[in-house]
C-alpha beads as a LAMMPS data file, in Angstrom:
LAMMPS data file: protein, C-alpha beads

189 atoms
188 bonds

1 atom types
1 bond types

-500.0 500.0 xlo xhi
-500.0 500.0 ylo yhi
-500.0 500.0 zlo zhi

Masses

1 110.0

Atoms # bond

1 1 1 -35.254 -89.655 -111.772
2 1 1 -32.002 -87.937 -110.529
3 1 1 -28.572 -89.850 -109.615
4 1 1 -29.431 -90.230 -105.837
5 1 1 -32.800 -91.820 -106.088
6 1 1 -31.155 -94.258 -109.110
7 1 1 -28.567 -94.802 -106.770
8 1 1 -31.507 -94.889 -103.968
9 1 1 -33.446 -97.852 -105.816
10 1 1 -30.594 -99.947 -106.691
11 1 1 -29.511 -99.972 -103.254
12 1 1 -32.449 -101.063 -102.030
13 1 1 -33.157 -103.234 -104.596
14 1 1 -29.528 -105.126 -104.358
15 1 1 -31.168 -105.248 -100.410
16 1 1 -33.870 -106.977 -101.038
17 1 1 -32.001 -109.467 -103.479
18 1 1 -29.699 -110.252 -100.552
19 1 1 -33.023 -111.092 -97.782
20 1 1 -34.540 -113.061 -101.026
21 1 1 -31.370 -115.101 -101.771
22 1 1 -30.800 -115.567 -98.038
23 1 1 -34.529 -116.409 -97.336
24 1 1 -34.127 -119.701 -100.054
25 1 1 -31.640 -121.687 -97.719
26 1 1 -32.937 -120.761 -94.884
27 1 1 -36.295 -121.908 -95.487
28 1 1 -34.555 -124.942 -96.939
29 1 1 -32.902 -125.434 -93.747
30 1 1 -35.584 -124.903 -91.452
31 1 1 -37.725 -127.803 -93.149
32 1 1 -35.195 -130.656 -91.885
33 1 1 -34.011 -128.517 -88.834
34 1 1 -37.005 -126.141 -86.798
35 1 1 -39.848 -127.691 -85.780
36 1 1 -42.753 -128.219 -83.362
37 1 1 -42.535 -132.232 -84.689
38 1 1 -39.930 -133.619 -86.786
39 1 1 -40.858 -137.023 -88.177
40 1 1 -37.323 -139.435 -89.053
41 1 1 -38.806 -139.600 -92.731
42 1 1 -40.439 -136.454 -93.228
43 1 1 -40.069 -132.637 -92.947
44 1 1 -40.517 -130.464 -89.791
45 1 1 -43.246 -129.220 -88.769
46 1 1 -45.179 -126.166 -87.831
47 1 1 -48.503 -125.275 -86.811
48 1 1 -49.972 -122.552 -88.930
49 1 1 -53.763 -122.481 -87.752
50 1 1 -55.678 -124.395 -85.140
51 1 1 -55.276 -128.022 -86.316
52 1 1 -53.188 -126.909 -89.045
53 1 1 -49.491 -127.926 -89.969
54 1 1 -46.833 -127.119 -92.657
55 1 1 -43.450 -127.710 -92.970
56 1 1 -41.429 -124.995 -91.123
57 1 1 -39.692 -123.513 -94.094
58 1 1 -43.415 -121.926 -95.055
59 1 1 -43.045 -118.649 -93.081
60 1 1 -39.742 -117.836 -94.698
61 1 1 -41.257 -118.894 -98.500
62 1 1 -43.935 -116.731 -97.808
63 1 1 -41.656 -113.813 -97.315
64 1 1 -39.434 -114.820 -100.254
65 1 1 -42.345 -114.023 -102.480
66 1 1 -42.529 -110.577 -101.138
67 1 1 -39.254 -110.173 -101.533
68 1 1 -38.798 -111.889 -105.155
69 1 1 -41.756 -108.988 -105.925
70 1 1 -39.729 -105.857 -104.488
71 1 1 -36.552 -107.279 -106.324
72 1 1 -38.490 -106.959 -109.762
73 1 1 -39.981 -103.766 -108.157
74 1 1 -36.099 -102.241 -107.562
75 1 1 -34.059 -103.558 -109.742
76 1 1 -36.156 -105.438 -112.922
77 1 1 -37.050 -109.144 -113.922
78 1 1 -33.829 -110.516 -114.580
79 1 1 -32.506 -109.864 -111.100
80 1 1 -35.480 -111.260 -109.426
81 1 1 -34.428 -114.690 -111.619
82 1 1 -30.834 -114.256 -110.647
83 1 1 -32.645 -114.145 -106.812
84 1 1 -33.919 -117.012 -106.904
85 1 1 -30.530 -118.735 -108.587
86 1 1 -28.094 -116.991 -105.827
87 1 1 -30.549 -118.521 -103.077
88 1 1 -30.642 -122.305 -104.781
89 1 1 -27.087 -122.109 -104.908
90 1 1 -26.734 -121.101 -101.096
91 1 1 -28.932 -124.064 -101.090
92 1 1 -26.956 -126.853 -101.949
93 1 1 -24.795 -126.116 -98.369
94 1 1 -27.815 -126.732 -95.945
95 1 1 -30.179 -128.974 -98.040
96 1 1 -30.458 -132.213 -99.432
97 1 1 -30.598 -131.819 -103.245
98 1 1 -33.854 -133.335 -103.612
99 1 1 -35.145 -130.603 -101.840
100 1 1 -32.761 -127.692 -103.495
101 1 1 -33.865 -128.774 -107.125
102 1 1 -37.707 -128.679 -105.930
103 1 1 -36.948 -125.206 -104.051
104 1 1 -35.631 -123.789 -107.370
105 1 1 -37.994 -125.087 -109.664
106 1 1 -40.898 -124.288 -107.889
107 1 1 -39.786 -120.728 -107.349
108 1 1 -38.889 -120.232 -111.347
109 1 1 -42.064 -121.545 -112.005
110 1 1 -43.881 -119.172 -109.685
111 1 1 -41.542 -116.480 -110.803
112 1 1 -43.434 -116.742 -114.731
113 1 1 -46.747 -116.736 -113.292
114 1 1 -45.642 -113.711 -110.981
115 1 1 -44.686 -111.942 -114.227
116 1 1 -48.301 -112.240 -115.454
117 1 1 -50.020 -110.998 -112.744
118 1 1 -47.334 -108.617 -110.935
119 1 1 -45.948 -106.941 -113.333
120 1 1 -48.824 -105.279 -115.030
121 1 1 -50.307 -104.483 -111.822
122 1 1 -47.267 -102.907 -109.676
123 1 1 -46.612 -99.501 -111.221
124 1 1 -50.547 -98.420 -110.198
125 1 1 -51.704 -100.410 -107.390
126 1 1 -48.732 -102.066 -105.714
127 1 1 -50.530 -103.292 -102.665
128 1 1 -52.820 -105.160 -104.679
129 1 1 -49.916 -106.333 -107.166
130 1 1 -47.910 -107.933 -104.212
131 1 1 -50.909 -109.330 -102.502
132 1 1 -52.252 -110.880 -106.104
133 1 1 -49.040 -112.225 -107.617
134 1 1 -48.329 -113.510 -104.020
135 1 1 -51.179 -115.767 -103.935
136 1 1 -50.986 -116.993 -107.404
137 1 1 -47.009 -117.816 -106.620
138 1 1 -47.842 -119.407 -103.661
139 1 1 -50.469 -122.070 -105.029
140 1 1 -48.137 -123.001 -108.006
141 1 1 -44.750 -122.123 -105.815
142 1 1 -46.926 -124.833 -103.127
143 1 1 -47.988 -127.412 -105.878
144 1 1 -44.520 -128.025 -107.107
145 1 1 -42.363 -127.976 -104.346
146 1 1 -44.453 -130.473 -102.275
147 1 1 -44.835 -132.671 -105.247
148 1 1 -41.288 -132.532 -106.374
149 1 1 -39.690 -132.664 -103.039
150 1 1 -42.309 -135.134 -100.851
151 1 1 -44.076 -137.005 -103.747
152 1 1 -47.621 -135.747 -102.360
153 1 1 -49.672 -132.698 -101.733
154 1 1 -50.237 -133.951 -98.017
155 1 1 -49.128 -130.424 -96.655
156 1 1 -50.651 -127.998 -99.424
157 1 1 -53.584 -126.368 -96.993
158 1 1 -51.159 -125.504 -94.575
159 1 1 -48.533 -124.428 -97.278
160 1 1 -51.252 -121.943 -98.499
161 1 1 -51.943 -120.677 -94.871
162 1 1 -48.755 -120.467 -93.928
163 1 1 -47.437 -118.439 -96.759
164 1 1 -50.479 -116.367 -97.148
165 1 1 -49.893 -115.491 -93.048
166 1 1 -46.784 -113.579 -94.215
167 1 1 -47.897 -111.854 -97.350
168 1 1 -50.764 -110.469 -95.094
169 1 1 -48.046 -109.669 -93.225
170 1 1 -46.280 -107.770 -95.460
171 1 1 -49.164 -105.850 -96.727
172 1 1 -48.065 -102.712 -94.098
173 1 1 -44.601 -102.761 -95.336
174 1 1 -45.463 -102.389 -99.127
175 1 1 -48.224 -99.887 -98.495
176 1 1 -45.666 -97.586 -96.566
177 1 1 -42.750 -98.661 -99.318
178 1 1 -45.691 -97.215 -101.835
179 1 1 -46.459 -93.883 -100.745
180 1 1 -42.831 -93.604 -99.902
181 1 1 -41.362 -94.440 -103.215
182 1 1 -44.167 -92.032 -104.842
183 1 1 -43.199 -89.061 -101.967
184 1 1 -39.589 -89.014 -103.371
185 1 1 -40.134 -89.664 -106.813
186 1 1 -38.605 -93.508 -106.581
187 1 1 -39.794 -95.119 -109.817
188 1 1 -39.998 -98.806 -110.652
189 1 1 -36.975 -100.603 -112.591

Bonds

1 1 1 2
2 1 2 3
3 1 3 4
4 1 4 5
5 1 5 6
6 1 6 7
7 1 7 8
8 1 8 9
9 1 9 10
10 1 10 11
11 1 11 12
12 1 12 13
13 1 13 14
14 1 14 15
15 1 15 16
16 1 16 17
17 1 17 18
18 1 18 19
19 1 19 20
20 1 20 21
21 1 21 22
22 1 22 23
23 1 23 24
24 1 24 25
25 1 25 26
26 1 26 27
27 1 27 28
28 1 28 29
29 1 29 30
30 1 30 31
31 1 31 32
32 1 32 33
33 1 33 34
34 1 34 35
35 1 35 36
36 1 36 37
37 1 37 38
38 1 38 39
39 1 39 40
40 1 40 41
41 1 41 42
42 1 42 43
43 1 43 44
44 1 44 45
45 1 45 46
46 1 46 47
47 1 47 48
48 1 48 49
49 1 49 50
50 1 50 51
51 1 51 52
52 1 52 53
53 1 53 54
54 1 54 55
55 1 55 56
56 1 56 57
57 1 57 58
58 1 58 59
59 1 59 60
60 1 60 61
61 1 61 62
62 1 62 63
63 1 63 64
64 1 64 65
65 1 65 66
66 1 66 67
67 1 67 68
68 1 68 69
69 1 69 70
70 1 70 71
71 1 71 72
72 1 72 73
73 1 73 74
74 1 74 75
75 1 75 76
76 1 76 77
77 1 77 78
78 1 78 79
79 1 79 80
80 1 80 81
81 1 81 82
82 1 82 83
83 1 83 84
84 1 84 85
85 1 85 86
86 1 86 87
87 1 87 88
88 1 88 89
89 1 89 90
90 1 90 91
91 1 91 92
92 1 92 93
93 1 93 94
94 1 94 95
95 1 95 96
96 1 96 97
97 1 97 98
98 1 98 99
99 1 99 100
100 1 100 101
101 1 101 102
102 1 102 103
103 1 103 104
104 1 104 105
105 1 105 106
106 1 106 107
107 1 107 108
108 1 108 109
109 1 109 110
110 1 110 111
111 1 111 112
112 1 112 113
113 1 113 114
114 1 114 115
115 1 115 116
116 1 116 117
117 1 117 118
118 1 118 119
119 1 119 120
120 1 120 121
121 1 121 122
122 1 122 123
123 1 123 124
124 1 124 125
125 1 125 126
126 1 126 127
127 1 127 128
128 1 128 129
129 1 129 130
130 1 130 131
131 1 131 132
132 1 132 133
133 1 133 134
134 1 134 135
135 1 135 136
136 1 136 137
137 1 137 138
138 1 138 139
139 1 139 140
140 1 140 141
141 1 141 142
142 1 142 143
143 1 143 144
144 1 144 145
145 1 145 146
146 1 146 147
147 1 147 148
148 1 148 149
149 1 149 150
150 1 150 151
151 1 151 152
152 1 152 153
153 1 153 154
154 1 154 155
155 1 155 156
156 1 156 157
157 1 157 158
158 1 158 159
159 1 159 160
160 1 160 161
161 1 161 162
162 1 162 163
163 1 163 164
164 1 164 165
165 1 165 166
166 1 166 167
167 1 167 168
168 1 168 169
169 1 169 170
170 1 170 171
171 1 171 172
172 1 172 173
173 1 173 174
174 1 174 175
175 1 175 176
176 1 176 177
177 1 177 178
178 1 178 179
179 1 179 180
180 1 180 181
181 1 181 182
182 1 182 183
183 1 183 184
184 1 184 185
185 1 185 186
186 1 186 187
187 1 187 188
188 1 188 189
């Protein structure tokens, strides 16, 4: 790989740290702040399908996990960790820390099972890498924050929908960031 596409993928990759990082409080944010109905006691929500309704941070989680993916993709696993600390930090200034500590737990705990499936998968097929480690991050990313920061699963089908609406999303995005990154030679970190 030659200096300028190094210098190429780290750029982009430091990009894509900075949406992730920013995506975490704002998603925070959104769940006490944007919503179609905001119960005194309960989070904002959203609808996500017909009869459907999630708290209103689910659109920007779902594009987190994109993001968390193309961080490992640009610049390796370690950063995508350091991700998802930067964003729990920026956290703490717009959320309650109830919902901060569930926020970061749930996306270190999604971030091992993304390593599982995304990891092995991305350098060949990176479409179906995304798409795959998305979904698995989103159940378990789902499962623990509602449970840590609600005390119930009350809003998991329309966690999954939501989330799943913006990896589907997505899917144009990576597929063009694919053939890209192989038309110039950009490797993954």
């Amino acid at each position: 790989m030659s200096i300028s596409t190094e210098s190429r993928r780290r750029a982009e990759g430091f990009g894509f740290l900075l949406a992730f990082a920013l995506s975490v409080p704002v998603a925070n944010w959104m769940i006490h702040n944007v919503g179609l109905v905001c119960p005194p006691d309960g989070p904002c929500l959203i609808p996500v399908a017909p009869g459907l309704m999630s708290p209103s941070g689910v659109l920007m989680v779902g594009l987190a996990l994109v993001l968390r993916d193309m961080v490992q993709r640009r610049l390796g696993v370690l950063w995508s960790v350091v991700a998802i600390l930067i964003g729990g930090l920026l956290s703490w200034w717009v959320a309650p820390p109830a919902l901060v500590v569930a926020s970061v737990a749930a996306f270190l705990f999604s971030e091992l099972a993304d390593l599982a499936v995304y990891t092995p998968l991305q350098r060949r097929r990176l479409v179906l890498a995304v798409v795959a480690s998305s979904v698995v991050g989103l159940i378990i990313d789902t499962t623990i924050f509602l449970w840590l920061a609600f005390g119930s699963l009350d809003y998991m089908s329309g966690q999954i929908v939501g989330k799943g609406w913006m990896v589907l999303l997505a899917i144009p995005a990576i597929s063009y960031l694919r053939r890209r990154d192989d038309r110039i030679g950009l490797v993954a970190a």
